[in-house]
Structure formats: structure tokens, C-alpha cells
C-alpha positions as CSV (number, residue, x, y, z in Angstrom):
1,X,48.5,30.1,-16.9
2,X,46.1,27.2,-18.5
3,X,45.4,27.2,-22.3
4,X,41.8,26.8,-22.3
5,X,40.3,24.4,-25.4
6,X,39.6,25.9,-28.3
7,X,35.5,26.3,-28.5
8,X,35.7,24.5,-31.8
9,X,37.9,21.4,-30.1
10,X,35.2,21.5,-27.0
11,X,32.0,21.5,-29.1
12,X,33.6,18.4,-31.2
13,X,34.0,16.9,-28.0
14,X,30.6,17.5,-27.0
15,X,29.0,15.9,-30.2
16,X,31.3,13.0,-29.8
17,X,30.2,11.8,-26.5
18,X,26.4,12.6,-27.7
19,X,27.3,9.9,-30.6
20,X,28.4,7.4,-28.1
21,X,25.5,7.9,-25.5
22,X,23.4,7.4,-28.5
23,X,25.0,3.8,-29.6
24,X,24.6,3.0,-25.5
25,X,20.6,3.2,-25.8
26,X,18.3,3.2,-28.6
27,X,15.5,4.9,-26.0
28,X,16.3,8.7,-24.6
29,X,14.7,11.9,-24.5
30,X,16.3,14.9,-25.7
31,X,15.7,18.3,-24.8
32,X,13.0,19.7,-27.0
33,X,11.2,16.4,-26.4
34,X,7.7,17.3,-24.8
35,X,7.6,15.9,-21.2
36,X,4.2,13.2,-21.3
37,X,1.1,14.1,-19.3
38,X,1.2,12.9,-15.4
39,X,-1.2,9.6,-14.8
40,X,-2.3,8.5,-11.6
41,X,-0.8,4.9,-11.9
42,X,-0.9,4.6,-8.4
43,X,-5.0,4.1,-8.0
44,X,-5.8,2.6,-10.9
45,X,-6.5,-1.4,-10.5
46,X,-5.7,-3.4,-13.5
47,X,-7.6,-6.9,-14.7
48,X,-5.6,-9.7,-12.3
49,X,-4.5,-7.0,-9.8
50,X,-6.1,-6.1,-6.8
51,X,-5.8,-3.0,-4.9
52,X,-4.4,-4.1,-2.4
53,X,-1.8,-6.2,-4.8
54,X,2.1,-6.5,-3.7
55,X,5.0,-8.2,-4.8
56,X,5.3,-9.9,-1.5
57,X,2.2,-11.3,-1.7
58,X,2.2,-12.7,-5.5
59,X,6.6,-13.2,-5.9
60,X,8.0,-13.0,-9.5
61,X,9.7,-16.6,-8.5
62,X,6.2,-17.9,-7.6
63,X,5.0,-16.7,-11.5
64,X,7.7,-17.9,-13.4
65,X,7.3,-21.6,-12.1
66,X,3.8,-21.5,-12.9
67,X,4.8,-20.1,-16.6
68,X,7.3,-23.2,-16.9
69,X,4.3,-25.4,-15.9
70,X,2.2,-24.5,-19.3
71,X,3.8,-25.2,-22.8
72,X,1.8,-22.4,-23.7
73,X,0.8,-20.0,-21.0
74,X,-2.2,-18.1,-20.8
75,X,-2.6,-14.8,-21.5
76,X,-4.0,-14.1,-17.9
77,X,-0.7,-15.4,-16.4
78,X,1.7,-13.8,-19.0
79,X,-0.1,-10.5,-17.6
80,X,0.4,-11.4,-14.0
81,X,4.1,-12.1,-14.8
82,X,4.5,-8.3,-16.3
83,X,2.1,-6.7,-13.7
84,X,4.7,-8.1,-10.8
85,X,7.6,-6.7,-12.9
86,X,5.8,-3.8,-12.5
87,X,5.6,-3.6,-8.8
88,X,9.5,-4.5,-8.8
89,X,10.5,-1.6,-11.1
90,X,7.8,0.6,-10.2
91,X,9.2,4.3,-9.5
92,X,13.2,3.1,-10.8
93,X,14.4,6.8,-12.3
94,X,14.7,7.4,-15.7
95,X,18.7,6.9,-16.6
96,X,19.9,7.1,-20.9
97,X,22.4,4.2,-21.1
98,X,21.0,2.8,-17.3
99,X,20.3,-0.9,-17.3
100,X,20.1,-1.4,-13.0
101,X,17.4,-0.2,-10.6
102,X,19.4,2.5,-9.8
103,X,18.3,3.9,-13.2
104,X,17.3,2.8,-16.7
105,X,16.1,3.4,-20.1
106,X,13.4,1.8,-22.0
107,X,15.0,-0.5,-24.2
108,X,16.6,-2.0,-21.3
109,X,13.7,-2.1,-18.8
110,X,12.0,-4.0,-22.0
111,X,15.2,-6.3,-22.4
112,X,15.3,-7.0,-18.6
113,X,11.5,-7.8,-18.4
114,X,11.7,-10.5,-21.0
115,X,15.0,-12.0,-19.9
116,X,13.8,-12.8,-16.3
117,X,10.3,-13.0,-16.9
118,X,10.1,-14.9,-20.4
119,X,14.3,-16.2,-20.9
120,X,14.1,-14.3,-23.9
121,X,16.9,-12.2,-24.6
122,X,15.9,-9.2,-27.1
123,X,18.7,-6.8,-28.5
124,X,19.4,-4.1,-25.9
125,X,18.0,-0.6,-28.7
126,X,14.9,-0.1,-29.5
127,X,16.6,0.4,-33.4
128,X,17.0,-3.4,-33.1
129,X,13.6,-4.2,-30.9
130,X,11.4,-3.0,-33.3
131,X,12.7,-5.7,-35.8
132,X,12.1,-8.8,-33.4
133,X,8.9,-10.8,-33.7
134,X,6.1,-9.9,-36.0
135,X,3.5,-6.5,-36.7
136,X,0.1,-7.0,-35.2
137,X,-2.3,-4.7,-35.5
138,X,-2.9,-2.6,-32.2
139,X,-6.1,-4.3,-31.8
140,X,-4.7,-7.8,-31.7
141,X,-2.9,-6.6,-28.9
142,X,-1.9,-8.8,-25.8
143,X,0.2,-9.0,-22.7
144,X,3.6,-9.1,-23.5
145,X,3.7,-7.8,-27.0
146,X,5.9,-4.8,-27.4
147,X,4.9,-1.0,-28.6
148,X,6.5,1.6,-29.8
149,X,6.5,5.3,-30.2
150,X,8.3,8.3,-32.3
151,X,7.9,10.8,-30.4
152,X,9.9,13.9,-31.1
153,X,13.7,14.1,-30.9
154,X,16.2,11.9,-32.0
155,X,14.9,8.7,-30.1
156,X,12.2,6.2,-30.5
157,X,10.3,5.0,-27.2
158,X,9.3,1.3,-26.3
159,X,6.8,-0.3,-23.7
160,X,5.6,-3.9,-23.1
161,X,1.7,-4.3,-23.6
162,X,0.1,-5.7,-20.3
163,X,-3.5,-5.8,-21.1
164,X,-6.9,-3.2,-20.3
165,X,-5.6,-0.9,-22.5
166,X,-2.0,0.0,-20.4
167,X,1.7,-0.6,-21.0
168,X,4.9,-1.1,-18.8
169,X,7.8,1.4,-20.0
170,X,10.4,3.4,-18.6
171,X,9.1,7.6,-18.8
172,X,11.4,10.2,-19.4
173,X,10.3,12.0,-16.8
174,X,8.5,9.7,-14.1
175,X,10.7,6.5,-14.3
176,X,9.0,3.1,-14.2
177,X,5.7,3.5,-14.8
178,X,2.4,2.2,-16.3
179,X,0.9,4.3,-19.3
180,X,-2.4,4.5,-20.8
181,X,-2.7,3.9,-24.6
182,X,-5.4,5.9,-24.4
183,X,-3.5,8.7,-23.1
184,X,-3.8,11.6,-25.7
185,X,0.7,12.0,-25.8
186,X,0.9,8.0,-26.3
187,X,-1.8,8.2,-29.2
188,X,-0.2,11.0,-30.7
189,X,3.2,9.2,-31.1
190,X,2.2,5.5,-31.4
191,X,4.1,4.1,-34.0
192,X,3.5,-0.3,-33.8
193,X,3.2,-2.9,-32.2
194,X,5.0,-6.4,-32.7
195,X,4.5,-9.8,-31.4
196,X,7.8,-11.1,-30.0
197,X,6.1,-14.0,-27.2
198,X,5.1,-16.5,-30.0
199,X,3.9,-19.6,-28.5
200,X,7.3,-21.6,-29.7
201,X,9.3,-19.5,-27.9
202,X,6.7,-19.1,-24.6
203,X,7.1,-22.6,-24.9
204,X,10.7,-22.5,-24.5
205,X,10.5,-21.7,-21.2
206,X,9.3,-25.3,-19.8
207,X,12.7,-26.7,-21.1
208,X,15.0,-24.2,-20.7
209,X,14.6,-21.8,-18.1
210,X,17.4,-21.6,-15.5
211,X,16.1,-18.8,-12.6
């Protein structure tokens, strides 16, 4: 016969691996965490993307050289950049710890975005996100500039700023997605925004960008 765990020795095990899953992403839902509103992402046409806009027929690659070309890039391109990053995670399940299109969290979809997109490498939490860059005020905002929620549970929430009033970030319970500020749950839990894209390190990328 099997000695079974005591329940005592089991629920310290339990807690334990919640501590380490915790260290793995600063961006996770928990259970009593309310599940956002669904938004119909799919028909809505953002500024510099057409309805009948596809990666194939704007590729990321295509972008990034034309972000290398400016020492400062224009707002309207930055935007283009994050709305094709868009189309390429688009629908990617929502994963705690996940960093791959097979699933991933927010922190990492944000820490992906900027490394391929910008060369920028941001710490992989949102803990450690919200420190990078500066606080602007949420009417200053602009594409690329990060924001961040506190909604409730245990785990902050992080987007990337894409312009017309919408934000790239990974939902708990719709995946990759683009979210309204606007949208009465994001308003009720916005917490900052901060500038990480200053134009020294935008213009980083003419020098140094390896794809």
C-alpha cells in the first residue's frame, strides 16, 4: 500500500510552485480575477490599417527597414510597426510563464514586440517594466508607449499603446488581442503609462539593428 502525502506536505507544495510561476511572469490572472468584456477586434479598422490589411501584404521585415531608414521615426510608422505585430500574434492563447506563439503572457508579448520591432530589450515582468522609460500622462500618449493596469489579483497587466485610443496586450481570456482604453474594465484598472521609445534609443536602431 502507498503512503499518501500528508495534506499539510501537499498544500506546501502547492504554494511553492505558485511562488515560482509567479517569479516566471510578472503578468497572470488569478482566479477571482474578473474576466474583461469581449470586443469585436476583428471589424474595427484602426488609423494606417485598412480593412482589408494583412501581414502578407505590409511584412514586419519590410517595416523594420523603413524604421532603420529614419534616425527618428515617425509616429505613423512606429504604429504601422506594432499594428503588423499585431496581425502576427493576433489570436496566440493566453499562457502564465509562455514567451512563444504557442502561448504567452503579457510581459513577454511586450518584451518580444520591442525586441524585434524596436531592438530594445525590456526586463521580461511587468514588476520591472513599469520602471523603464519615463511617466507621461495618458493624454500624451503615443504608439509604442507602454500601459499598465492593476486589476484585481495578485498581478499587474501591461499593453503597448498603438494609437486611436487602442492597445496591443496579451488577455487573460482571449489571447492576443487589441483593447480599447475606452473600454469601461481597462478604465477601471488603468494604472500609467510610461515612455520607453525615446528618440535616442529609436534612433539606435539605424546603427544597430541586426534582423
Amino acid at each position: 500500500m502507498v503512503a499518501l502525502p500528508h495534506p499539510a506536505v501537499t498544500a506546501v507544495r502547492v504554494v511553492s510552485a505558485c511562488i515560482v510561476v509567479s517569479f516566471l511572469s510578472g503578468c497572470a490572472g488569478s482566479s477571482n480575477q474578473p474576466i474583461e468584456p469581449p470586443e469585436d477586434y476583428f471589424s474595427m479598422t484602426l488609423p494606417g490599417m485598412n480593412n482589408g490589411f494583412s501581414p502578407q501584404m505590409s511584412p514586419i521585415s519590410n517595416t523594420i527597414d523603413q524604421l532603420r531608414s529614419f534616425q527618428t521615426p515617425p509616429p505613423t510608422l512606429v504604429r504601422q510597426a506594432l499594428l503588423e505585430q499585431h496581425q502576427r500574434w493576433s489570436g496566440t492563447p493566453y499562457r502564465i510563464g509562455g514567451t512563444t506563439a504557442q502561448g504567452i503572457d503579457c510581459s513577454a508579448l511586450v518584451r518580444n514586440v520591442f525586441r524585434e520591432t524596436f531592438n530594445l530589450e525590456l526586463p521580461r515582468s511587468t514588476y520591472d517594466q513599469v520602471h523603464e522609460g519615463r511617466p507621461i500622462d495618458r493624454q500624451e500618449l503615443q504608439a509604442g508607449d507602454l500601459v499598465f493596469f492593476r486589476p484585481p489579483g495578485r498581478y499587474n497587466h501591461v499593453g503597448i499603446y498603438v494609437g486611436d485610443g487602442y492597445f496591443l496586450h496579451a488577455s487573460t481570456s482571449q489571447g492576443v488581442i487589441m483593447s480599447s482604453l475606452d473600454n469601461s474594465y481597462w478604465q477601471r484598472y488603468y494604472w500609467q503609462s510610461r515612455r520607453a521609445l525615446e528618440p535616442t534609443n529609436l534612433a539606435y536602431l539605424g546603427s544597430n539593428f541586426t534582423p
